[in-house]
PyMOL Python script that loads the backbone (N, CA, C, O; Angstrom):
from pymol import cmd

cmd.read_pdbstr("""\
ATOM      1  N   UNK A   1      29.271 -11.433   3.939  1.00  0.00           N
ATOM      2  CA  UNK A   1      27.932 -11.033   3.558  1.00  0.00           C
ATOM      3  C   UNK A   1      27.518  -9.844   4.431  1.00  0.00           C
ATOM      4  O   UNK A   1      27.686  -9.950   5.646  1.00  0.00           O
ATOM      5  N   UNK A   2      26.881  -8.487   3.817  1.00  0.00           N
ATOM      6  CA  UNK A   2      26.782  -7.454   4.680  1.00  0.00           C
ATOM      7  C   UNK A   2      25.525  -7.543   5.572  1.00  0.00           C
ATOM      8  O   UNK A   2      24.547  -8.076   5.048  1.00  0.00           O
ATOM      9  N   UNK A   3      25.396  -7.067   6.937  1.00  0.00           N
ATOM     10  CA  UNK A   3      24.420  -7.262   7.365  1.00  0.00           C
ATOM     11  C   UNK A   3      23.048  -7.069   7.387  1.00  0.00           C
ATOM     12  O   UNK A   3      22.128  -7.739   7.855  1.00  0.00           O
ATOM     13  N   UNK A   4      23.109  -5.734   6.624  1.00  0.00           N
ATOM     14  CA  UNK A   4      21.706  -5.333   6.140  1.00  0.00           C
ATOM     15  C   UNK A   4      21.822  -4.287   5.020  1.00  0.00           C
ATOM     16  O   UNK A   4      22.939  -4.245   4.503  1.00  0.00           O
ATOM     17  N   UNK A   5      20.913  -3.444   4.542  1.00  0.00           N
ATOM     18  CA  UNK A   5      20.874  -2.816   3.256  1.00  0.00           C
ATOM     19  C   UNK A   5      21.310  -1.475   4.174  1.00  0.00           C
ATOM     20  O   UNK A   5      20.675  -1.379   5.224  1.00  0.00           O
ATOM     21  N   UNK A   6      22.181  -0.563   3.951  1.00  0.00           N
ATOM     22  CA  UNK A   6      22.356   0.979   3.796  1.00  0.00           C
ATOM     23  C   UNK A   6      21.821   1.514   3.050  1.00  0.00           C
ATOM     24  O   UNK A   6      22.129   1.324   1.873  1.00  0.00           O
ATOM     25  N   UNK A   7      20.218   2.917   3.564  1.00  0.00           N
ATOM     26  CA  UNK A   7      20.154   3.676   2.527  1.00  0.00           C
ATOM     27  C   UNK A   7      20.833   5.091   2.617  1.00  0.00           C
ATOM     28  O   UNK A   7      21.655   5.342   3.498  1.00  0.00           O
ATOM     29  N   UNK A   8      20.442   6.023   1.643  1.00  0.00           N
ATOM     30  CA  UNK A   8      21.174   6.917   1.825  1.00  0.00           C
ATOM     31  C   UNK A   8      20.078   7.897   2.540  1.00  0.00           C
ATOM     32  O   UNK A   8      18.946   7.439   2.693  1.00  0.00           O
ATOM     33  N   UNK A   9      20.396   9.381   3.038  1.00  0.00           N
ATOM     34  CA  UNK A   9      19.591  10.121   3.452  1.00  0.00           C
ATOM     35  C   UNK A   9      18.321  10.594   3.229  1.00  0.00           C
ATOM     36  O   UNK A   9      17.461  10.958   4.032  1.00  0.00           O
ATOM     37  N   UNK A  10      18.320  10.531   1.860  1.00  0.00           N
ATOM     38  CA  UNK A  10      17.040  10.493   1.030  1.00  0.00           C
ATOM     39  C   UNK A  10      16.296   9.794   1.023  1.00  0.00           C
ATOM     40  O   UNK A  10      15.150  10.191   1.230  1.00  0.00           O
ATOM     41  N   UNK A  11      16.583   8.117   0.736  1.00  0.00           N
ATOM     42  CA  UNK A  11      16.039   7.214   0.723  1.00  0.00           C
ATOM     43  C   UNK A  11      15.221   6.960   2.234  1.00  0.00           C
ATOM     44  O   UNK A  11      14.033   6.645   2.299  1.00  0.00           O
ATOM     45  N   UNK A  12      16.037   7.146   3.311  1.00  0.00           N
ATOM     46  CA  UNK A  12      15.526   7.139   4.698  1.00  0.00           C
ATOM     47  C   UNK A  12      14.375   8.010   4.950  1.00  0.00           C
ATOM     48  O   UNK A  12      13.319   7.712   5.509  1.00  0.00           O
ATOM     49  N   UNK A  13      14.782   9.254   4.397  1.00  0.00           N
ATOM     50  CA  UNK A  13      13.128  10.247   4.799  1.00  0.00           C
ATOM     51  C   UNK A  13      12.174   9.761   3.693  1.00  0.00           C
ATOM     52  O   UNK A  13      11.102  10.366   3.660  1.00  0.00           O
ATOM     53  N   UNK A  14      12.358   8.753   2.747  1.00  0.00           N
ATOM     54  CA  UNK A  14      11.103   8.594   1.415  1.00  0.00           C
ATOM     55  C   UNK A  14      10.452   7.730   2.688  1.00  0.00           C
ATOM     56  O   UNK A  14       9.292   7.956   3.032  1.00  0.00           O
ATOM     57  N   UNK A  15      11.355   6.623   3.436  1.00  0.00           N
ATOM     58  CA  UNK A  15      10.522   5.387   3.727  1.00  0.00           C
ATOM     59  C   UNK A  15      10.167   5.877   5.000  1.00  0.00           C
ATOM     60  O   UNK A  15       9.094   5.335   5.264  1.00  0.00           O
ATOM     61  N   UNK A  16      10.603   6.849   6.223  1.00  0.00           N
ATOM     62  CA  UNK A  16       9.930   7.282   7.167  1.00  0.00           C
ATOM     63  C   UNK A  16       8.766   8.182   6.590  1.00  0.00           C
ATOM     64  O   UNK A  16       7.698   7.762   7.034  1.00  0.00           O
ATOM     65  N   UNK A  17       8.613   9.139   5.858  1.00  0.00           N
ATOM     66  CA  UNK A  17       7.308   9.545   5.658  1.00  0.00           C
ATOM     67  C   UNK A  17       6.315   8.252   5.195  1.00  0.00           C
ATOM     68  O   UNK A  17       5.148   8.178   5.578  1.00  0.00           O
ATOM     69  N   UNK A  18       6.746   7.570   4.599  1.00  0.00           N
ATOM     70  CA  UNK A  18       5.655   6.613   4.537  1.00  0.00           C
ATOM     71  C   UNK A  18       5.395   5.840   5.622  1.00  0.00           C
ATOM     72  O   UNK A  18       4.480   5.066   5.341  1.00  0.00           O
ATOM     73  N   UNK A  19       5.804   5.690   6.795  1.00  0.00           N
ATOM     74  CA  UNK A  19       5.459   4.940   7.679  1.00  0.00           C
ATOM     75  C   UNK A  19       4.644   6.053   8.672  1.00  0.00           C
ATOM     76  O   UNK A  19       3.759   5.890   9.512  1.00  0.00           O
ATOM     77  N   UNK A  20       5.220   7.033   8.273  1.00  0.00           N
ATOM     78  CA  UNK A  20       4.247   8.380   8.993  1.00  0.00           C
ATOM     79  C   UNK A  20       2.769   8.540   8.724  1.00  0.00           C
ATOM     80  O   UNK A  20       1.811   8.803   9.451  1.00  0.00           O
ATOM     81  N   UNK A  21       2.946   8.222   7.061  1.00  0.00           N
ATOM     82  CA  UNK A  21       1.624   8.797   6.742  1.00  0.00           C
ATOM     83  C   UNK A  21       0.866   7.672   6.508  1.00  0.00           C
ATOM     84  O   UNK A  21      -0.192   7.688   5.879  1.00  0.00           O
ATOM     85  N   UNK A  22       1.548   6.361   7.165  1.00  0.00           N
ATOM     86  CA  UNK A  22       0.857   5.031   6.641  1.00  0.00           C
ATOM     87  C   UNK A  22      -0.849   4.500   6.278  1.00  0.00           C
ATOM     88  O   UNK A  22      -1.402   3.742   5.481  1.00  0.00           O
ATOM     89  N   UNK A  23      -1.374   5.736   7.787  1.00  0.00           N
ATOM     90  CA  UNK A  23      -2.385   5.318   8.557  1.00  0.00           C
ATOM     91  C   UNK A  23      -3.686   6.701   7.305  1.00  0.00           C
ATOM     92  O   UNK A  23      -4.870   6.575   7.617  1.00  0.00           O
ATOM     93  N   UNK A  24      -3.511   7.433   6.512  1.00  0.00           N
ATOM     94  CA  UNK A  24      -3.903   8.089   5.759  1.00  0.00           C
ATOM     95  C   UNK A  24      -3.832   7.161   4.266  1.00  0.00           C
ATOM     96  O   UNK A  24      -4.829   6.684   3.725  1.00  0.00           O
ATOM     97  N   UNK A  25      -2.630   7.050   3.829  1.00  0.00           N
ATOM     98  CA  UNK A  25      -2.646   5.796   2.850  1.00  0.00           C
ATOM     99  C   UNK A  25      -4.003   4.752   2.795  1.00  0.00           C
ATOM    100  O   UNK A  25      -4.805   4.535   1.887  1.00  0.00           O
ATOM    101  N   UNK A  26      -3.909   4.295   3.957  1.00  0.00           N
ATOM    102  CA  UNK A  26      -4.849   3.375   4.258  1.00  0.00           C
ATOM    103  C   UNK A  26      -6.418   3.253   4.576  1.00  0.00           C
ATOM    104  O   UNK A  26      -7.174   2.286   4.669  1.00  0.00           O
ATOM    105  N   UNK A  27      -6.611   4.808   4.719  1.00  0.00           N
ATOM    106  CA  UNK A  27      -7.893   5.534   4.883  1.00  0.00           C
ATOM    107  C   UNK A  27      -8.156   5.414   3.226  1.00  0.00           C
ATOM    108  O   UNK A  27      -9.127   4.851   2.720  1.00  0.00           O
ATOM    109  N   UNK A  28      -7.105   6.050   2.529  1.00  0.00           N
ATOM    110  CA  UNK A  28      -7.806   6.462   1.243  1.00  0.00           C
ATOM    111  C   UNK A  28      -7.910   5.144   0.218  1.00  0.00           C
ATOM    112  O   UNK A  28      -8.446   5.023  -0.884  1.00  0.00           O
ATOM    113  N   UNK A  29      -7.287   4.365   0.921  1.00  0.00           N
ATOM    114  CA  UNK A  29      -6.807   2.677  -0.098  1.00  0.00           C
ATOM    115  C   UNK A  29      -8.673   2.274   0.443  1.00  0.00           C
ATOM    116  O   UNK A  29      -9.529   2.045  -0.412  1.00  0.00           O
ATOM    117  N   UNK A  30      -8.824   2.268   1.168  1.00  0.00           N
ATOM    118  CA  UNK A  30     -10.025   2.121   1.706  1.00  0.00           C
ATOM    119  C   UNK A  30     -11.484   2.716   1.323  1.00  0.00           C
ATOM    120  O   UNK A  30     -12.588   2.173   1.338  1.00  0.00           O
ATOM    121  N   UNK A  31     -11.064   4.095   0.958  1.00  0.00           N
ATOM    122  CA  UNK A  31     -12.157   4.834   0.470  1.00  0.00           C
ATOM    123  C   UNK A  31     -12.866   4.179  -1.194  1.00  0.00           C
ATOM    124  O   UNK A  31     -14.021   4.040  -1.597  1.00  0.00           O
ATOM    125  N   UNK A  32     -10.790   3.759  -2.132  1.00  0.00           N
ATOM    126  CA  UNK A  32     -11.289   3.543  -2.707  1.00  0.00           C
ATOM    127  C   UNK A  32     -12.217   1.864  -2.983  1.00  0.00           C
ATOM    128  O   UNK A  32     -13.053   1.678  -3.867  1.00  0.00           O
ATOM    129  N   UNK A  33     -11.788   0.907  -2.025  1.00  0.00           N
ATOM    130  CA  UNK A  33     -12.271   0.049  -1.933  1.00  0.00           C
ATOM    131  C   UNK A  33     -13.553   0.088  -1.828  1.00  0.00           C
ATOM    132  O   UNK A  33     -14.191  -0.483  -2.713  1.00  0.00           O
ATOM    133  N   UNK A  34     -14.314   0.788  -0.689  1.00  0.00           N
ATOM    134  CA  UNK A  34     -16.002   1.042  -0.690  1.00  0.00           C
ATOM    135  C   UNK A  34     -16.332   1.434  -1.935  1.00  0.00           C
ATOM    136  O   UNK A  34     -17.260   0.807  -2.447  1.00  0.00           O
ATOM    137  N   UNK A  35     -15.715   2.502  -2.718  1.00  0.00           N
ATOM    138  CA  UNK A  35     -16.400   2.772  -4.065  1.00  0.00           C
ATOM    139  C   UNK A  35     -16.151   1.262  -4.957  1.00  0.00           C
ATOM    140  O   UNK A  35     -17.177   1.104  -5.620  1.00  0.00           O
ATOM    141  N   UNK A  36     -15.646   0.660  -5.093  1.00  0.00           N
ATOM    142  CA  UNK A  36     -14.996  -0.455  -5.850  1.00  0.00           C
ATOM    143  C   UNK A  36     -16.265  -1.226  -5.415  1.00  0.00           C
ATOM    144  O   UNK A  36     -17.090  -1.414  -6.309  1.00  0.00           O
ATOM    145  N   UNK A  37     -16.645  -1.857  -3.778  1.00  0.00           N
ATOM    146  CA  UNK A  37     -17.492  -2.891  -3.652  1.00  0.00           C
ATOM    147  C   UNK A  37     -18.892  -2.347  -3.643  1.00  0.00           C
ATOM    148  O   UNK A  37     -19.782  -3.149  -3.362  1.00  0.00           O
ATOM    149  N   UNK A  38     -19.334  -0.674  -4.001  1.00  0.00           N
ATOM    150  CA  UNK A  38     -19.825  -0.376  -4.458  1.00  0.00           C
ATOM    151  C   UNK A  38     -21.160  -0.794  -5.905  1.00  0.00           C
ATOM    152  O   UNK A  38     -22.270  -1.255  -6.171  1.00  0.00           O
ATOM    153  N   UNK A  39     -19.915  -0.181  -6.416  1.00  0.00           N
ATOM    154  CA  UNK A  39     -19.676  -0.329  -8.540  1.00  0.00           C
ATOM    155  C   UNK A  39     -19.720  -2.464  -8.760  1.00  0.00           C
ATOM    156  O   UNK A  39     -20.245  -3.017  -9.727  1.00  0.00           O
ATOM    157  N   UNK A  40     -19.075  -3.161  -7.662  1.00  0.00           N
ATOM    158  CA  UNK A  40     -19.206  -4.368  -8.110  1.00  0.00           C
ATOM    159  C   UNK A  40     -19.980  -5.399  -7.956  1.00  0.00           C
ATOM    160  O   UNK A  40     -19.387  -6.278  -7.329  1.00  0.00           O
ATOM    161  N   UNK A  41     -20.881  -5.644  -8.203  1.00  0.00           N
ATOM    162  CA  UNK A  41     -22.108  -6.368  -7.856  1.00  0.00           C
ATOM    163  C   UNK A  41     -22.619  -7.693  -8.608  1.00  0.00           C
ATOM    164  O   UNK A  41     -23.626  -8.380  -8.438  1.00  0.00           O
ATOM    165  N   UNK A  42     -21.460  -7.797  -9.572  1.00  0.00           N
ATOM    166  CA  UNK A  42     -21.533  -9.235 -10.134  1.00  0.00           C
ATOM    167  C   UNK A  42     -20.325  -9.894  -9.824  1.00  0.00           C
ATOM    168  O   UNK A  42     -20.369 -11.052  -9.409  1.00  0.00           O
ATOM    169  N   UNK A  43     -19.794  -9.602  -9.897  1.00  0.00           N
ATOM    170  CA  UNK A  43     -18.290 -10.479 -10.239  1.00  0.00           C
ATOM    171  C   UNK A  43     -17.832 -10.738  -8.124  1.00  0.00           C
ATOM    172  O   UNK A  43     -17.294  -9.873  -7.433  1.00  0.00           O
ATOM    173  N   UNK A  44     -18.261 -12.097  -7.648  1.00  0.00           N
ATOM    174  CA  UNK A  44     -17.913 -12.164  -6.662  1.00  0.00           C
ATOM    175  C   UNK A  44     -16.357 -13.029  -6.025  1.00  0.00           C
ATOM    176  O   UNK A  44     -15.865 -13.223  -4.913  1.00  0.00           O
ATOM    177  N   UNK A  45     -16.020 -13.344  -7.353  1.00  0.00           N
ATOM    178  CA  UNK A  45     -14.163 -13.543  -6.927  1.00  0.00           C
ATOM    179  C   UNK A  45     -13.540 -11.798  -7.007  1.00  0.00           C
ATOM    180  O   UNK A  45     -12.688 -11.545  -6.156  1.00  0.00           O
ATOM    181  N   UNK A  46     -13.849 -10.869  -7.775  1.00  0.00           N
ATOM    182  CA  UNK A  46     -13.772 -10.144  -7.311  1.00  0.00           C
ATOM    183  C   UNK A  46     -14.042  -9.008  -5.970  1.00  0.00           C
ATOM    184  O   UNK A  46     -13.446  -8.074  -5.435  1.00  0.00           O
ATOM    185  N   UNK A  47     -15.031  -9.577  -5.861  1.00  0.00           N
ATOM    186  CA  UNK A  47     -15.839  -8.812  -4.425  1.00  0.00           C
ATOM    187  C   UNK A  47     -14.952  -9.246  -3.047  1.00  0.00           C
ATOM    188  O   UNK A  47     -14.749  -8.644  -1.993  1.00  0.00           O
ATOM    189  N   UNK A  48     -14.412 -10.891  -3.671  1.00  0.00           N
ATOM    190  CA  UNK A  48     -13.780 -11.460  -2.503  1.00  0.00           C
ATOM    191  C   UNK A  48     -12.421 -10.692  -2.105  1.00  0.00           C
ATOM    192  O   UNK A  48     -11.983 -10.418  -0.988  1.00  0.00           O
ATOM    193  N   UNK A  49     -11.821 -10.397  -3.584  1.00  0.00           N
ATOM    194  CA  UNK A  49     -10.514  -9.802  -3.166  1.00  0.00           C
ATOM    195  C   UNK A  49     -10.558  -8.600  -2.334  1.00  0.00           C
ATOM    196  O   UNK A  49      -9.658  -8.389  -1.521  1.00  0.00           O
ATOM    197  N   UNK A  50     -11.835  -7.558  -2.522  1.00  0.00           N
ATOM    198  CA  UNK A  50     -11.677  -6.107  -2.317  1.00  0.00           C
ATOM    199  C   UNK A  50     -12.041  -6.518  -1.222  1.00  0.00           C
ATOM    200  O   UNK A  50     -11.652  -5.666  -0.423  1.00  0.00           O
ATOM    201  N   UNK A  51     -12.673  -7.491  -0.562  1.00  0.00           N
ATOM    202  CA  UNK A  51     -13.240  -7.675   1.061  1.00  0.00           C
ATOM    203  C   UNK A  51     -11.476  -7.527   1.894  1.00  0.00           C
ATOM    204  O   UNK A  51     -11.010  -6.606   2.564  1.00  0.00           O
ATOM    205  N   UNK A  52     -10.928  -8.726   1.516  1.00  0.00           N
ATOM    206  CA  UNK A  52      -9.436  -8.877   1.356  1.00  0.00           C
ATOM    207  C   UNK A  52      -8.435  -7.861   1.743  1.00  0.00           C
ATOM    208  O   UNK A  52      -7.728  -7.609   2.719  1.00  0.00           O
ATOM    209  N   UNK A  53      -8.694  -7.342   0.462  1.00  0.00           N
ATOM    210  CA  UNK A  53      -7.972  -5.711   0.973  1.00  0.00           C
ATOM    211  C   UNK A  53      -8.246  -5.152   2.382  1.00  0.00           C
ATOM    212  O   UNK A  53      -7.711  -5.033   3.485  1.00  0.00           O
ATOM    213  N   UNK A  54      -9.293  -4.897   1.773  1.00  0.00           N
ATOM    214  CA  UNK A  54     -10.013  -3.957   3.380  1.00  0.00           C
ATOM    215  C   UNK A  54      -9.358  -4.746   4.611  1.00  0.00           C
ATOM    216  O   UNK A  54      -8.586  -4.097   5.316  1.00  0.00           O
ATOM    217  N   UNK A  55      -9.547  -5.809   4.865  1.00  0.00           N
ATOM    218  CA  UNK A  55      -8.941  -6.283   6.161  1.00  0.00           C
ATOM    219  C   UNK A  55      -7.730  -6.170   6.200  1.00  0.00           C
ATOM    220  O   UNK A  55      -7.287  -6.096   7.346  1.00  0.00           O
ATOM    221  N   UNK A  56      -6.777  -6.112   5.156  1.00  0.00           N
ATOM    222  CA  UNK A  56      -5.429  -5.595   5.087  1.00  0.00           C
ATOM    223  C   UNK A  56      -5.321  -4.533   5.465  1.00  0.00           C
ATOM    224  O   UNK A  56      -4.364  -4.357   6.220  1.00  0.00           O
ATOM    225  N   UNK A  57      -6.097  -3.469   5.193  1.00  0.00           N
ATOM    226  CA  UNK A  57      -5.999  -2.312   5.554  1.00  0.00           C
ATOM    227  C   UNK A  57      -6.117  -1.568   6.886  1.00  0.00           C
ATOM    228  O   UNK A  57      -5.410  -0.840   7.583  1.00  0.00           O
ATOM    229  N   UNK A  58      -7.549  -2.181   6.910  1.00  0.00           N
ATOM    230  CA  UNK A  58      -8.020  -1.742   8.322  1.00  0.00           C
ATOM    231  C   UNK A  58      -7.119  -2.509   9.743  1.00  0.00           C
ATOM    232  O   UNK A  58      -7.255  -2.018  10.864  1.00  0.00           O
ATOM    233  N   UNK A  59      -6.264  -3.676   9.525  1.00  0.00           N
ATOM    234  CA  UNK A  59      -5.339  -3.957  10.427  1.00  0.00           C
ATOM    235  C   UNK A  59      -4.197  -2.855  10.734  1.00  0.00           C
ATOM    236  O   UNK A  59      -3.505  -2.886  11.752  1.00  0.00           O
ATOM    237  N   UNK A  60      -4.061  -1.595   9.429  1.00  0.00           N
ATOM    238  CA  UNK A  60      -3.189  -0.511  10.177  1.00  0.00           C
ATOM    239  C   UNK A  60      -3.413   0.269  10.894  1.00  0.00           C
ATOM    240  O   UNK A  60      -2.687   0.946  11.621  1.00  0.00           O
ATOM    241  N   UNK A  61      -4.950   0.219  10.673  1.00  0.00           N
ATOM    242  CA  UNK A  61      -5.431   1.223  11.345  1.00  0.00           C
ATOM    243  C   UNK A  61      -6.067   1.296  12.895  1.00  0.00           C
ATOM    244  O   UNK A  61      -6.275   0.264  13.533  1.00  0.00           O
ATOM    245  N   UNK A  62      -6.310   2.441  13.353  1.00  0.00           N
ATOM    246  CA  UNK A  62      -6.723   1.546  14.712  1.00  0.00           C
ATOM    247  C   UNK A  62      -8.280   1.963  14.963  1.00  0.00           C
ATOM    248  O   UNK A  62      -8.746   3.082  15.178  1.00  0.00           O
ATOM    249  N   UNK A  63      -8.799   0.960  14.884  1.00  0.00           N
ATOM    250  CA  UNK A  63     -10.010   1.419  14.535  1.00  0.00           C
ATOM    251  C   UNK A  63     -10.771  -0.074  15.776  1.00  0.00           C
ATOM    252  O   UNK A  63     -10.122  -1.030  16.201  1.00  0.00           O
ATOM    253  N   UNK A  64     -11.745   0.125  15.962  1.00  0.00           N
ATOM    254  CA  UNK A  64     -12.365  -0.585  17.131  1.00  0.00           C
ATOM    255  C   UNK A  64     -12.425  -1.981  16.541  1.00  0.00           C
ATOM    256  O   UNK A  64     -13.379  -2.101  15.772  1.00  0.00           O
ATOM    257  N   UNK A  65     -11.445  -3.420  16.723  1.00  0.00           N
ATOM    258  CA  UNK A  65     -11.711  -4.832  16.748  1.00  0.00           C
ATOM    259  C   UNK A  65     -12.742  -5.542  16.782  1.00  0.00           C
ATOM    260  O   UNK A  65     -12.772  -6.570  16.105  1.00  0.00           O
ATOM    261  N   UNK A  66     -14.028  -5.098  17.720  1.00  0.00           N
ATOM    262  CA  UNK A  66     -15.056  -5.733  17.342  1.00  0.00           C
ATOM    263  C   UNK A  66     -15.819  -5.268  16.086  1.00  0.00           C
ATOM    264  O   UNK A  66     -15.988  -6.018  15.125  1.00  0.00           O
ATOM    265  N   UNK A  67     -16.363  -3.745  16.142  1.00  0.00           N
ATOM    266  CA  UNK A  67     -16.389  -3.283  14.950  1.00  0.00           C
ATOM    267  C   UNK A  67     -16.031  -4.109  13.529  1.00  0.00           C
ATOM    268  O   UNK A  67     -16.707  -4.797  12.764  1.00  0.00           O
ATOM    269  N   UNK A  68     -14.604  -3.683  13.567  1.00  0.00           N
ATOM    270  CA  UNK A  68     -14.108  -4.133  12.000  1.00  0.00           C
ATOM    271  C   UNK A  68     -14.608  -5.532  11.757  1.00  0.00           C
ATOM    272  O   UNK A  68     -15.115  -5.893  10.695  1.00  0.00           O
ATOM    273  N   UNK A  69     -14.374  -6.528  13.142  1.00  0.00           N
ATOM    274  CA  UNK A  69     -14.737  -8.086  12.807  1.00  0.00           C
ATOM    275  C   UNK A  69     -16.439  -7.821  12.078  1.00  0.00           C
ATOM    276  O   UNK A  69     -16.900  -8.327  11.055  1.00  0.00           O
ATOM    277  N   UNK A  70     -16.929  -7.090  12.805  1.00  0.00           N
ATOM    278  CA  UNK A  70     -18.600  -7.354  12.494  1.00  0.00           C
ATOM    279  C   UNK A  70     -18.837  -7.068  11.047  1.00  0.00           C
ATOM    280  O   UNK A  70     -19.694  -7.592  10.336  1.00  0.00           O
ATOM    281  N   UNK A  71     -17.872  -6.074  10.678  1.00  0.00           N
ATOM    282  CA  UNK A  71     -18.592  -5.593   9.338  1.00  0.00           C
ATOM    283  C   UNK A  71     -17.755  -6.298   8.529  1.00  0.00           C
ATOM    284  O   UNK A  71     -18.368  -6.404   7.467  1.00  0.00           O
ATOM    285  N   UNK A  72     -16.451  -6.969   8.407  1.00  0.00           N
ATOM    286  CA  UNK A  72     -15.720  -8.302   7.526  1.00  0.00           C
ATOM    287  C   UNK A  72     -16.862  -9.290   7.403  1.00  0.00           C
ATOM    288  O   UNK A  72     -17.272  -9.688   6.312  1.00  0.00           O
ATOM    289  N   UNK A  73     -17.326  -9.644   8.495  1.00  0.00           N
ATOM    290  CA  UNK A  73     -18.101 -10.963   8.818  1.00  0.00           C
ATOM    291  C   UNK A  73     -19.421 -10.705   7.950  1.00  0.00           C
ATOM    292  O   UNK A  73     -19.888 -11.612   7.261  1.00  0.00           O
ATOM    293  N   UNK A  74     -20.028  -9.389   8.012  1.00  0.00           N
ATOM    294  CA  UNK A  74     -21.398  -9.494   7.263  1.00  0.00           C
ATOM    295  C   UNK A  74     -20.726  -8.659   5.938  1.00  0.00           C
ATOM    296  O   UNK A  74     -21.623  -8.308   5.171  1.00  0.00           O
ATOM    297  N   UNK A  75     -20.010  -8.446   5.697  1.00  0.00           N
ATOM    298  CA  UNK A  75     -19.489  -7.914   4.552  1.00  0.00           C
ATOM    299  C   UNK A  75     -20.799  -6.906   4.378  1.00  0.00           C
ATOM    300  O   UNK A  75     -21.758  -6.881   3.606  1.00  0.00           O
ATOM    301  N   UNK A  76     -20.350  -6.089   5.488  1.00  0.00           N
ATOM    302  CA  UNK A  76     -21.416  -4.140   5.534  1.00  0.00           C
ATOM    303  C   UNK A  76     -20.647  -3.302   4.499  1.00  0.00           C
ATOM    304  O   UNK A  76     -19.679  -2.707   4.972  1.00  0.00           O
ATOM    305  N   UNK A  77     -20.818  -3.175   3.518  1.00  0.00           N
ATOM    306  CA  UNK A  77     -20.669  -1.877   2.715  1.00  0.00           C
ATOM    307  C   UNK A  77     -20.780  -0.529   3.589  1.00  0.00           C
ATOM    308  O   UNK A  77     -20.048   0.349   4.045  1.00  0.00           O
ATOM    309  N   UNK A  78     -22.266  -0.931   3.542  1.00  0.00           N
ATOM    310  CA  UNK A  78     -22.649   0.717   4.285  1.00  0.00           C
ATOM    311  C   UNK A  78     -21.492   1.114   5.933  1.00  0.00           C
ATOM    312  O   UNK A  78     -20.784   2.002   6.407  1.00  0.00           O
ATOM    313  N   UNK A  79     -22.049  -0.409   6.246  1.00  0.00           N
ATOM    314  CA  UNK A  79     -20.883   0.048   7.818  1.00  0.00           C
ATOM    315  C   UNK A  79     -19.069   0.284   7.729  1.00  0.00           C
ATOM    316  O   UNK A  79     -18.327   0.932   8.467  1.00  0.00           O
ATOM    317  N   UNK A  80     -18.721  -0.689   6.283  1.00  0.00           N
ATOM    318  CA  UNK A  80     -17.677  -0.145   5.824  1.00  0.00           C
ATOM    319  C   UNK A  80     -17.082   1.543   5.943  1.00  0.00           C
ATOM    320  O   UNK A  80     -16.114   2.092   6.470  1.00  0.00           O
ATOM    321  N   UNK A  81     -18.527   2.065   4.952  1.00  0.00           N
ATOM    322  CA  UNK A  81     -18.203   3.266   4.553  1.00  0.00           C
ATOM    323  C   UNK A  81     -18.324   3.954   5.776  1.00  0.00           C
ATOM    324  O   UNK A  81     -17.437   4.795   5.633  1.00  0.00           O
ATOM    325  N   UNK A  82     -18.720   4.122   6.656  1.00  0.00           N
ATOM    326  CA  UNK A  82     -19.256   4.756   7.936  1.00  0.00           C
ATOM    327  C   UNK A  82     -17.798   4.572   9.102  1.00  0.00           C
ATOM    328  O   UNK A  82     -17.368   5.365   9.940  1.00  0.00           O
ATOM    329  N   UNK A  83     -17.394   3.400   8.770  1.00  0.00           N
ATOM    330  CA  UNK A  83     -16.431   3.630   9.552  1.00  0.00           C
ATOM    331  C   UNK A  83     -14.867   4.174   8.640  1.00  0.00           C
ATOM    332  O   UNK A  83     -14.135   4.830   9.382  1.00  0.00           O
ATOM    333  N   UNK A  84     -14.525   4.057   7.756  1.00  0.00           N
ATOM    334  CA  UNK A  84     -14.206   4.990   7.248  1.00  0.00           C
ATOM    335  C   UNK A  84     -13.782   6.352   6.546  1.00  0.00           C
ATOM    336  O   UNK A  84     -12.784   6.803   5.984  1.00  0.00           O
ATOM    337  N   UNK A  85     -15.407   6.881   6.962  1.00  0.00           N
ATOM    338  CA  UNK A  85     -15.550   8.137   6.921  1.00  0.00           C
ATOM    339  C   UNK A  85     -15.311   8.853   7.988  1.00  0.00           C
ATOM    340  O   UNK A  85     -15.063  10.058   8.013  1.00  0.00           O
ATOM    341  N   UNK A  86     -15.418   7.775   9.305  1.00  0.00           N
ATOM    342  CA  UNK A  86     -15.065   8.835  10.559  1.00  0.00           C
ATOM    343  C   UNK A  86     -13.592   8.236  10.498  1.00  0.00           C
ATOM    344  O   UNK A  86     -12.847   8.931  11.189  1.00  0.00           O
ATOM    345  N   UNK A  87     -13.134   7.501  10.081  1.00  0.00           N
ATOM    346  CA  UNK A  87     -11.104   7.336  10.146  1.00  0.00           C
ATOM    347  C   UNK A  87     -10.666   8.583   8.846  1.00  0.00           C
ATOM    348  O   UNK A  87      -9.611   9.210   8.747  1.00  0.00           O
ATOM    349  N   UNK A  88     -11.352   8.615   8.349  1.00  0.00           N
ATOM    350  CA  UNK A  88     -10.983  10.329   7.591  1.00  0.00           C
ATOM    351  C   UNK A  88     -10.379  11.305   8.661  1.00  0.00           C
ATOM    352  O   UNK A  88     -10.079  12.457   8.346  1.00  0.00           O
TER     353      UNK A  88
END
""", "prot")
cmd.dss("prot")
cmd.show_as("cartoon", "prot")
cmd.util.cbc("prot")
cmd.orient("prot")
């Protein structure tokens, strides 16, 4: 059984730029999430997932721990967007 997967040269620079640019990915996965919990204001199994996300996200990023806890915890839109706009 081989020990792990071989890619080829190509394949290696697809998956290092993405680990490069991970932390931008995740800004904009984010951006679109605030517009999303935005626009959604009924549907709160949905609201739950996009909260969801965001904490997925914002764990790549490095962004201040107490911060992020405070605004998960009160589920801040606005402080969402604010701290996102300065991880731009």
């Amino acid at each position: 059984m081989p020990s792990g997967r071989e890619f080829s040269s190509h394949q290696r620079k697809i998956i290092n730029r993405y680990y490069e640019h991970r932390g931008t990915i995740a800004v904009n996965s984010l951006s679109e999430i605030v517009s999303d919990l935005y626009l959604n204001t009924d549907n709160t199994k949905k609201t739950d997932q996009l909260w969801q996300r965001a904490e997925k996200h914002l764990a790549h990023l490095a962004a201040n721990d107490t911060r992020v806890a405070k605004i998960l915890t009160q589920r801040d839109i606005k402080g969402l967007a604010q701290l996102v706009n300065e991880l731009a």
